[in-house]
Residue, then its C-alpha position, 0 to 999 in steps of 0.5 A: x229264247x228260252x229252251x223248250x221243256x220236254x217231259x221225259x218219262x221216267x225210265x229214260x232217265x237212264x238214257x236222255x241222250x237216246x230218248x232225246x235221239x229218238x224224239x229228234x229222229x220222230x219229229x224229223x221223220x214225221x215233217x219230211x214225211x209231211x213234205x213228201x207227200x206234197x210231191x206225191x212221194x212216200x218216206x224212202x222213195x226220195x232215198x232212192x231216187x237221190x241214189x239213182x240221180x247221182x248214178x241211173x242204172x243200178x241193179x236192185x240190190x245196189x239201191x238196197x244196199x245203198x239206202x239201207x232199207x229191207x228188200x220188201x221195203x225197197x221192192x215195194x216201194x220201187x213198184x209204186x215208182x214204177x207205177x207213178x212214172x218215175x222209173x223202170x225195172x228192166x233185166x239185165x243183160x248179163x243175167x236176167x235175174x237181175x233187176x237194173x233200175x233206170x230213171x224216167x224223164x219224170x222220175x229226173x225232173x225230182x232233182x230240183x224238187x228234193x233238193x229244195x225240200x231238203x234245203x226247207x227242211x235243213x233250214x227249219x231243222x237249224x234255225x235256232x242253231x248257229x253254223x258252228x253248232x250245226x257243224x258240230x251236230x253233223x259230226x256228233x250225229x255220224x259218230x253216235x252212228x258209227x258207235x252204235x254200227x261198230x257195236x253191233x258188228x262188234x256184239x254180233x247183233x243182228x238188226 
C-alpha cells in the first residue's frame, strides 16, 4: 500500500518531525476523544481513572501529579466524576485539606471498558505496522519525550 501524502506547509519544513508528532498526537487525541465519549467520559478522565484502578485512595494532588495535568483541569474534571457516580472526594484523616479520591462500584466497572477501548485504539493505531515497528516506535516516542522533558529541566522553561 502506498504511503499516504500529507501537504505540510511550508514553514514546517523546518521541522517535519514535530509537525509529523503534532499531526499524530491530533489525530490520536480526536479518535480517543470520539471513543470516550461512547463511555460517557471526557478526554483526561480515563487518565484518571486507570491511575485510581492500579491504586484507589489517592489524594488529589497525587493523581495531578501522576497524570500530569494542570489542577484546574483535574478539579474539574474529577467533579463532573463526582457528579457521574464514578468516584468520591473525601477529607483525610490527617489533614482535612486534603482531598482523598476513592472509586465508586461504577467508577470500577470502567476497568474492562478502558482496556477495551485502548486495545481498539492500539489495534487501529498499528494496523499498517508490523510488531517490530511498533516496538521501535514505542521506544522512539518515550525518548523524543525525555529529550524534549530534560531540555526543558535543562533550559529552565517553564510549561
Amino acid at each position: 500500500m502506498p504511503a499516504p501524502t500529507h501537504r505540510t506547509p511550508s514553514t514546517a519544513g523546518e521541522g517535519p518531525m514535530s509537525y509529523a508528532i503534532f499531526q499524530l498526537a491530533r489525530a490520536h487525541r480526536a479518535r480517543a476523544a470520539a471513543m470516550l465519549r461512547e463511555m460517557d467520559l471526557h478526554p483526561g478522565q480515563e487518565l484518571l481513572l486507570m491511575q485510581l484502578l492500579d491504586r484507589d485512595g489517592q489524594t488529589q494532588s497525587e493523581l495531578l501529579e501522576s497524570v500530569g495535568l494542570d489542577h484546574s483541569t483535574v478539579s474539574k474534571s474529577l467533579r463532573r466524576m463526582q457528579d457521574a457516580g464514578l468516584l468520591v472526594r473525601e477529607s483525610a484523616e490527617h489533614d482535612r485539606r486534603v482531598m482523598v479520591v476513592h472509586l465508586t462500584d461504577k467508577g470500577r466497572a470502567m476497568r474492562e471498558p478502558i482496556a477495551a477501548m485502548w486495545r481498539a485504539l492500539e489495534e487501529t493505531s498499528t494496523r499498517d505496522l508490523s510488531a517490530q515497528q511498533a516496538e521501535s516506535f514505542v521506544r522512539i516516542a518515550y525518548a523524543i519525550t525525555d529529550a524534549i522533558n530534560s531540555r526543558g529541566v535543562a533550559a529552565g522553561e517553564s510549561e
